[in-house]
C-alpha positions as semicolon CSV with decimal commas, in nm:
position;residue;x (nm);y (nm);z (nm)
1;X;-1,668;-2,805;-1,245
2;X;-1,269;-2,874;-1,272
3;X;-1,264;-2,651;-1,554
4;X;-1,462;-2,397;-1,405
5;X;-1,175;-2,441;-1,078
6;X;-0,903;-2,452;-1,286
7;X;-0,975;-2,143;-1,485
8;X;-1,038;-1,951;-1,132
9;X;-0,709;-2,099;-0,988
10;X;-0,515;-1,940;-1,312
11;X;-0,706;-1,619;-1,301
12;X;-0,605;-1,565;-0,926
13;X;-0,206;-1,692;-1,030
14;X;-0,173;-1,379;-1,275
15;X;0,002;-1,044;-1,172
16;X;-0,307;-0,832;-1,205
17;X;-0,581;-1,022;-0,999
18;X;-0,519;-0,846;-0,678
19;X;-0,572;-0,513;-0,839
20;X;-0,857;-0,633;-0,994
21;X;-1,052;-0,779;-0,708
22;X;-0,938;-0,443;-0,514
23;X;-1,087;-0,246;-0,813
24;X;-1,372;-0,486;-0,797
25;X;-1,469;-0,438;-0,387
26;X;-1,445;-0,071;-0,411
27;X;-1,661;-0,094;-0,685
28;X;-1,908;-0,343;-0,491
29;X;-1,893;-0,081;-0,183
30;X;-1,990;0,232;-0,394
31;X;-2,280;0,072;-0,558
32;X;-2,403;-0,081;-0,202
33;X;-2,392;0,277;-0,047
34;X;-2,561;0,427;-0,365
35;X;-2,820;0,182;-0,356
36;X;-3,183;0,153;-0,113
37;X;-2,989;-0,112;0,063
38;X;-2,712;0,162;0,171
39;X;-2,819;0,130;0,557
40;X;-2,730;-0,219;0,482
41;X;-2,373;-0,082;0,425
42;X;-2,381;0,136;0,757
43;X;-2,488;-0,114;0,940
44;X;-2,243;-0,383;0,907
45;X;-1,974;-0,128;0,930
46;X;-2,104;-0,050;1,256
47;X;-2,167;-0,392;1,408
48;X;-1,969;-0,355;1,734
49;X;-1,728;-0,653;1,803
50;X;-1,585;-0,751;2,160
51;X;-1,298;-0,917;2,288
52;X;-1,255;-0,985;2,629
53;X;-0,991;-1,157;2,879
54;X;-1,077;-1,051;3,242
55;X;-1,026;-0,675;3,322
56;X;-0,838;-0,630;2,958
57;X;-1,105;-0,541;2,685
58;X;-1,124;-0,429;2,319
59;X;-1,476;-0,297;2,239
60;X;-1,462;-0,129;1,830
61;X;-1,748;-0,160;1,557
62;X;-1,592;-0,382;1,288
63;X;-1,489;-0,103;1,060
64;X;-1,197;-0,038;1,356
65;X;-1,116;-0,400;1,365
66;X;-1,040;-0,392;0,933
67;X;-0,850;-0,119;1,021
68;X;-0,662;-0,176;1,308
69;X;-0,669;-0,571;1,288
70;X;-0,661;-0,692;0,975
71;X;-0,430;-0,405;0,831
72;X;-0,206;-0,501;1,094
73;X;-0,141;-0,800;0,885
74;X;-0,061;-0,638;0,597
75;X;0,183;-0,354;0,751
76;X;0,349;-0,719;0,915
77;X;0,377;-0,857;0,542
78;X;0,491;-0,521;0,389
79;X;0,754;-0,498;0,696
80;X;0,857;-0,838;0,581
81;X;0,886;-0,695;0,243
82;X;1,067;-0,419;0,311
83;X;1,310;-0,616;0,531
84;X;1,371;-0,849;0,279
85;X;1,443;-0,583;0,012
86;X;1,675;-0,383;0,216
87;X;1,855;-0,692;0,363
88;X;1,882;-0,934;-0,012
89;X;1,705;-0,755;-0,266
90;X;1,662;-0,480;-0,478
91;X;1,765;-0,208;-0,239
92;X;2,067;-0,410;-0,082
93;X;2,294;-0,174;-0,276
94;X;2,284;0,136;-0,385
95;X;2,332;0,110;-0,695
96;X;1,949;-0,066;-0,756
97;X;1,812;0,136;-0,462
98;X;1,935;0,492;-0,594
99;X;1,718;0,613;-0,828
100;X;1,378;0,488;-0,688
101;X;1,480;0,587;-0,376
102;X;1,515;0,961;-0,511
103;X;1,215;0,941;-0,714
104;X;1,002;0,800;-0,378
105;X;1,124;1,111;-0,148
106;X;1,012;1,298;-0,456
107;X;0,664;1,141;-0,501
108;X;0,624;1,221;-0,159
109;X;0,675;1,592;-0,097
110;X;0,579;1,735;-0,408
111;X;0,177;1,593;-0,364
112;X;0,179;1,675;0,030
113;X;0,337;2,038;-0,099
114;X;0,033;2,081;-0,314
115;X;-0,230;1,956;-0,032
116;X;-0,087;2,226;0,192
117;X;-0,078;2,449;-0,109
118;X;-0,456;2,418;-0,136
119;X;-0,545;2,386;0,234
120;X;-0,328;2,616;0,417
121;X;-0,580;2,875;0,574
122;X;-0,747;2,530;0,728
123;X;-0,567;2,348;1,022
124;X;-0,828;2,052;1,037
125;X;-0,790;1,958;0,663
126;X;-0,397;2,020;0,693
127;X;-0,409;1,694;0,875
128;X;-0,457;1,482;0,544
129;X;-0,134;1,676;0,401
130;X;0,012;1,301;0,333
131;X;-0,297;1,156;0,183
132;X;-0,194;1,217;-0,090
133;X;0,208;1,082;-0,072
134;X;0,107;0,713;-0,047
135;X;0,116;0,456;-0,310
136;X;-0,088;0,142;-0,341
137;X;0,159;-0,138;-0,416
138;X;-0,105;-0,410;-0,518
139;X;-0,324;-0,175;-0,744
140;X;-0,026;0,001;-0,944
141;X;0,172;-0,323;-0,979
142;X;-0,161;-0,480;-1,087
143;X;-0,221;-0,222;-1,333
144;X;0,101;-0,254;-1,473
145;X;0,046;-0,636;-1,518
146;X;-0,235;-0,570;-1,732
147;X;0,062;-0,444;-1,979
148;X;0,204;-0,800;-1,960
149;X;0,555;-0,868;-2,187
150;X;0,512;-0,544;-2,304
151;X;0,680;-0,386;-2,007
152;X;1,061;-0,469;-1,940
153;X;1,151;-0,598;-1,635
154;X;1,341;-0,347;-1,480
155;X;1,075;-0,110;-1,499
156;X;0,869;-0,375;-1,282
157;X;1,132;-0,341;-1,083
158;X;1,162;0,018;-1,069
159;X;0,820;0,043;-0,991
160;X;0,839;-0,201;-0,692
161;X;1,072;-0,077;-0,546
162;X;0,950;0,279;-0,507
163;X;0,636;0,170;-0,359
164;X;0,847;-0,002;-0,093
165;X;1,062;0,259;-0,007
166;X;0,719;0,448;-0,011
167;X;0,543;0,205;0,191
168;X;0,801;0,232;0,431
169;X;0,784;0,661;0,416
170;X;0,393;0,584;0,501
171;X;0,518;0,390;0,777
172;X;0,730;0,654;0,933
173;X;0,488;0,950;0,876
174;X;0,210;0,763;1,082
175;X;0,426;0,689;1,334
176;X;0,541;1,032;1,387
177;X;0,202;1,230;1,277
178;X;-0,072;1,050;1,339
179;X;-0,050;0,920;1,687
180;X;-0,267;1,005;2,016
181;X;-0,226;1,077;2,348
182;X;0,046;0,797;2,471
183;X;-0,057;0,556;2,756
184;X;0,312;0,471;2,895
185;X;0,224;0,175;3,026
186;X;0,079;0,026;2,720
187;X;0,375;0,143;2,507
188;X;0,614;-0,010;2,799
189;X;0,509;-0,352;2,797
190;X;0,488;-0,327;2,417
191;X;0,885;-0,196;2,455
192;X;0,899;-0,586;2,659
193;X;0,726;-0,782;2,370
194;X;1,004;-0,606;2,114
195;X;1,270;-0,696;2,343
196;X;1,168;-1,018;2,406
197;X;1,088;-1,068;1,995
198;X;1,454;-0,958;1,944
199;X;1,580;-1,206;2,207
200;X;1,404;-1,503;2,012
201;X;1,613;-1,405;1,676
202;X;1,910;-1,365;1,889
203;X;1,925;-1,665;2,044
204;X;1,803;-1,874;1,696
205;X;1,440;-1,929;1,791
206;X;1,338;-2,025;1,429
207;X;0,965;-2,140;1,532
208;X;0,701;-1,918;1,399
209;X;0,468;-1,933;1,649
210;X;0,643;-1,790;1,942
211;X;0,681;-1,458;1,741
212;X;0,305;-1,484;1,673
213;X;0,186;-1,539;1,989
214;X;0,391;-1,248;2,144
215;X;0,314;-1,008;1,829
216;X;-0,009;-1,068;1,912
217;X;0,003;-0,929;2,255
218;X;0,220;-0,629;2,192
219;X;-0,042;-0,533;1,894
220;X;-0,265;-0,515;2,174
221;X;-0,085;-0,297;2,376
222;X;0,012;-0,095;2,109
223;X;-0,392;-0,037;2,011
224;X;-0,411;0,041;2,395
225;X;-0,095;0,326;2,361
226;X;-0,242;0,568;2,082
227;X;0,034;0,454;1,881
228;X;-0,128;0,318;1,557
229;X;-0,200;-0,096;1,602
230;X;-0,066;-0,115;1,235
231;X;0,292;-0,076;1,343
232;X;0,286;-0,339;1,566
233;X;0,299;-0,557;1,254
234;X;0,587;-0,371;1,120
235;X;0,793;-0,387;1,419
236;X;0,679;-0,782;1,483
237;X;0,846;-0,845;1,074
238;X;1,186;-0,676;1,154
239;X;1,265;-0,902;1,443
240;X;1,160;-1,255;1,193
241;X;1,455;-1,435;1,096
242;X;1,586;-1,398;0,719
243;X;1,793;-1,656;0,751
244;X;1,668;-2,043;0,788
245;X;1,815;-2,347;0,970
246;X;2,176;-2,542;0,928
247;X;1,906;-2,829;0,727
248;X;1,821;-2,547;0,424
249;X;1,440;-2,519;0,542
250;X;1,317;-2,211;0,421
251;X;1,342;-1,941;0,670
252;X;1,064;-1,779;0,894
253;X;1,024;-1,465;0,709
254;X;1,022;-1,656;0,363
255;X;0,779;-1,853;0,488
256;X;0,564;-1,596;0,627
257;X;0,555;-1,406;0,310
258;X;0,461;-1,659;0,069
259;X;0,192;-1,817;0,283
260;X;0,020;-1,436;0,400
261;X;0,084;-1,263;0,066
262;X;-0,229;-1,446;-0,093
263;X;-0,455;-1,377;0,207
264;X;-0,359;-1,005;0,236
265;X;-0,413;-0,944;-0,200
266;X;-0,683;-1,153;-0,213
267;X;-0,857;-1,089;0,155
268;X;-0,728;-0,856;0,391
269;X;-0,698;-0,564;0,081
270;X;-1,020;-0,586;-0,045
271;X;-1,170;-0,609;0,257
272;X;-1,049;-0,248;0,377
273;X;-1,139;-0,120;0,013
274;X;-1,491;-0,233;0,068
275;X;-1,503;-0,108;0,412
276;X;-1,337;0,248;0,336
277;X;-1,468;0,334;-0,066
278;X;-1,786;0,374;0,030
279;X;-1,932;0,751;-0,033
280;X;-2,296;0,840;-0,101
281;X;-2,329;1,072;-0,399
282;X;-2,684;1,186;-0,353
283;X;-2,597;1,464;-0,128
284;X;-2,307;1,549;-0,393
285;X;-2,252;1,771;-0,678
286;X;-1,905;1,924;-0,880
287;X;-1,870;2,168;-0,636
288;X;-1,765;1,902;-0,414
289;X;-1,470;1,777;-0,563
290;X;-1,344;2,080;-0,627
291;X;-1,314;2,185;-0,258
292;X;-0,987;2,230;-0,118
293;X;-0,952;1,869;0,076
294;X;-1,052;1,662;-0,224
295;X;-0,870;1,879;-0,471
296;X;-0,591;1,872;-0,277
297;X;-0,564;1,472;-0,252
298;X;-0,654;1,434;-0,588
299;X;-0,428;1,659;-0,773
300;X;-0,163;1,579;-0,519
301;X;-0,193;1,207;-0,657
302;X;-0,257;1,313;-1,009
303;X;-0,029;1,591;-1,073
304;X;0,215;1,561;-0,746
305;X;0,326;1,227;-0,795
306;X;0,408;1,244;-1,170
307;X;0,591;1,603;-1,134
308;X;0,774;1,433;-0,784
309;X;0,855;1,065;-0,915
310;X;0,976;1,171;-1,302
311;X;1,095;1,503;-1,175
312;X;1,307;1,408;-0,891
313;X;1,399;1,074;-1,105
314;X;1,514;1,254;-1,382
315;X;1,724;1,534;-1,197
316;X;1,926;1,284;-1,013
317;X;2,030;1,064;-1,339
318;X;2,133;1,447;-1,499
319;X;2,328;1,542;-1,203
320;X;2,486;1,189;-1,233
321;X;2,396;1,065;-0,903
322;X;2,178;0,777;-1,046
323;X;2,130;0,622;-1,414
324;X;1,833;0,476;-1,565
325;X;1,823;0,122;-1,574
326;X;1,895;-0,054;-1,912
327;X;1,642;-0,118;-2,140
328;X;1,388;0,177;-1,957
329;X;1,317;0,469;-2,113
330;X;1,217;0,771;-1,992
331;X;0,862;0,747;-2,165
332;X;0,838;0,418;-1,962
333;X;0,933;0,627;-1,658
334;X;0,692;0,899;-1,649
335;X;0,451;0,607;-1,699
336;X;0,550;0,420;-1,389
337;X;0,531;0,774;-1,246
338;X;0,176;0,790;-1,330
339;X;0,088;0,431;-1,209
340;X;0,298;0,561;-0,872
341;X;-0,039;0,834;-0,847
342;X;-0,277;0,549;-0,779
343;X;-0,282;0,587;-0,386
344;X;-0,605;0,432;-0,320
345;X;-0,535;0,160;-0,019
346;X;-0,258;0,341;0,181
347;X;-0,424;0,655;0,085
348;X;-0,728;0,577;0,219
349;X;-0,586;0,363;0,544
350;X;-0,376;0,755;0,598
351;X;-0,716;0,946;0,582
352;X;-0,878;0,723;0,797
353;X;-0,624;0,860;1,053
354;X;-0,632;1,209;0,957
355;X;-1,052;1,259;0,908
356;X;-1,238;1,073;1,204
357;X;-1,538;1,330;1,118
358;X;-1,794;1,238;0,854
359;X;-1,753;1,529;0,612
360;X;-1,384;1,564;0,566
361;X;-1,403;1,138;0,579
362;X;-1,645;1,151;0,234
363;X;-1,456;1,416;0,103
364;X;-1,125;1,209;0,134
365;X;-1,258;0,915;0,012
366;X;-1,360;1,119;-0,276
367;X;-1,058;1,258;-0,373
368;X;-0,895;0,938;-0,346
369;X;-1,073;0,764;-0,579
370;X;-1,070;1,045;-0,870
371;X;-0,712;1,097;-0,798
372;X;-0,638;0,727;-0,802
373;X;-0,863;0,633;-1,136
374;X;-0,697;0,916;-1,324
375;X;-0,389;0,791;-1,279
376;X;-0,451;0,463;-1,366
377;X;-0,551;0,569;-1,707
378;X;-0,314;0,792;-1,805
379;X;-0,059;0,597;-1,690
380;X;-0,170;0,281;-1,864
381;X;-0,235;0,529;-2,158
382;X;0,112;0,623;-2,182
383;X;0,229;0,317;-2,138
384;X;0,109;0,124;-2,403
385;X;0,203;0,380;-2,598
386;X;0,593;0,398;-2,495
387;X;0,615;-0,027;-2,535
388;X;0,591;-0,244;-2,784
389;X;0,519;-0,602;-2,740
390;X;0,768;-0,813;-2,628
391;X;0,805;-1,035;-2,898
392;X;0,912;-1,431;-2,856
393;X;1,275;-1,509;-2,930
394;X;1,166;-1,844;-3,066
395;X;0,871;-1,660;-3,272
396;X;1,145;-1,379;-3,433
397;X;1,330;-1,667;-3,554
398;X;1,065;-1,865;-3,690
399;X;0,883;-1,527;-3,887
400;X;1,255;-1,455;-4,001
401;X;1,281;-1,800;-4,175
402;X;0,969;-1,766;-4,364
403;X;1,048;-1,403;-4,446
């Protein structure tokens, strides 16, 4: 039984596992809605949850509460991220955050160009035109684990780094596109909680819980605005502290991110993908996929992010405003490009905010998925064919001698 544990505690340690147990739920979710216990699936999507405090209510079925609640986490750890990256990391200067900042804008206007392409003469299916711009952090970096030594580093980091900065394009695009009719009351108190957050890292308040215990309030209020709840969690993460005590404890956001990371890859992820992959396929046929909304989504993640990311990339290191980082080639690139094209968890959180109606909802999750899965392949295709394994210095030294 300790073997058994330790061999599970070492297969959830590796790079890959939280694209695998994401590949793994939506997997779980389309054979449960394909199957006679499919009402099974309906039915604990729609379970309606309640949570009440006097007059103030939130009534949803518990699909809205992985979407609204539980994503919230992960937008809070991906603001974190983000914050983090912009403040020490790899997009503190510009020379790291150049060319995967080029090849992000690119990944993102080239596949929403081609949505609108194919949807233009429709004005409710123009409102998934950036389904198809997202990238899913977890599922390409876990793909690209599955490489292992083979791929250099600062491709990894390449790689990273554009979903970030494309994470954080997601972030701006719902905030601007995809919100409701605005309840100013809501959205002022909410304006109070960020004030008040700001105050606390102002004044040195290093204590997680006070900025937990008024994030969860103005999440609340922000579900209650028509803003999206998700950016609550963004806007909660900027305000965290980077920087820890005089005593050199950790510091709040480091702290944050290292204990939530593992619940949002390993829980909060795979929970929306089993909530959101689900589509029937009795009712189906070819024809299907190759209307304009899942066309659109899927060759937008297919073909629009590997003509944006590599195109855009490699037009900016001609024109000499970037260079490719050492070691990387451009093989290596267009594969990253490739991986970039799997969209699946933003994609589908987006379309959930585009498509509230059933039909252009199955459609979307359809052309998610194919979009998503061919780009996985091909891009771990290509891959393994523009690496070599990364050999061992101690094991070139050792097959040298008895050479």
């Amino acid at each position: 039984m300790a073997a058994l544990g330790h061999r599970i505690a070492t297969l959830f340690r590796h790079e890959a596992a939280g694209g695998v147990l994401l590949m793994l739920a939506a997997a779980a979710a389309l054979i449960l809605d394909n199957s006679p216990l499919d009402y099974l699936y309906d039915a604990i999507l729609t379970t309606p949850v309640s949570v009440q405090i006097g007059a103030f209510a939130i009534d949803k079925p518990l699909l809205l509460w992985i979407n609204d609640g539980l994503m919230a986490v992960f937008f809070f750890v991906v603001g974190l991220e983000i914050k983090r990256e912009l403040l020490e990391g790899r997009l503190a200067s510009w020379n790291q955050a150049a060319l995967p900042a080029v090849a992000a804008v690119g990944g993102m206007v080239v596949p929403a160009l081609i949505y609108v392409a194919l949807n233009h003469g429709d004005p409710a299916a123009l409102k998934g035109w950036a389904i198809p711009a997202a990238t899913d952090i977890a599922f390409a970096l876990g793909a690209l684990a599955l490489l292992g030594s083979r791929v250099p580093l600062a491709l990894k980091v390449f790689l990273l780094a554009l979903a970030i900065i494309d994470d954080l394009g997601a972030i701006i695009i719902i905030a601007l596109f995809y919100t409701a009719d605005l309840s100013l009351f809501s959205l002022a108190i909410a304006a109070v909680c960020t004030a008040v957050l700001i105050g606390f890292n102002r004044f040195g308040v290093r204590s997680i819980v006070p900025y937990l215990l008024v994030g969860i309030v103005m999440w609340a209020c922000v579900l209650k605005s028509g803003v999206h709840a998700t950016l609550a969690g963004v806007v909660v993460a900027l305000t965290i502290p980077l920087r820890g005590d005089a005593g050199g404890a950790p510091s709040p956001l480091h702290r944050l991110e290292h204990g939530l990371l593992p619940w949002v890859s390993y829980f909060v992820m795979p929970v929306f993908a089993f909530a959101n992959a689900g589509i029937n396929f009795s009712t189906m046929s070819l024809a299907d996929l190759l209307a304009p909304v899942p066309l659109g989504i899927a060759l937008g993640l297919f073909v629009g992010k590997q003509l944006g990311v590599f195109g855009f990339a490699w037009l900016a290191a001609r024109a000499g405003f970037c260079r490719l980082p050492d070691g990387v080639t451009w093989w290596q690139v267009y594969g990253a490009a490739l991986f970039a094209g799997i969209g699946f968890t933003m994609s589908l959180f987006i379309g959930t905010l585009a498509f509230t109606d059933p039909d252009h909802a199955a459609a979307m999750r359809l052309g998610v998925l194919s979009g998503s899965i061919l780009s996985a392949v091909l891009g771990y295709m290509v891959l393994r064919l523009a690496t070599a394994p990364q050999t061992h210095p101690a094991a070139r030294q050792q097959a040298g001698a008895t050479s």
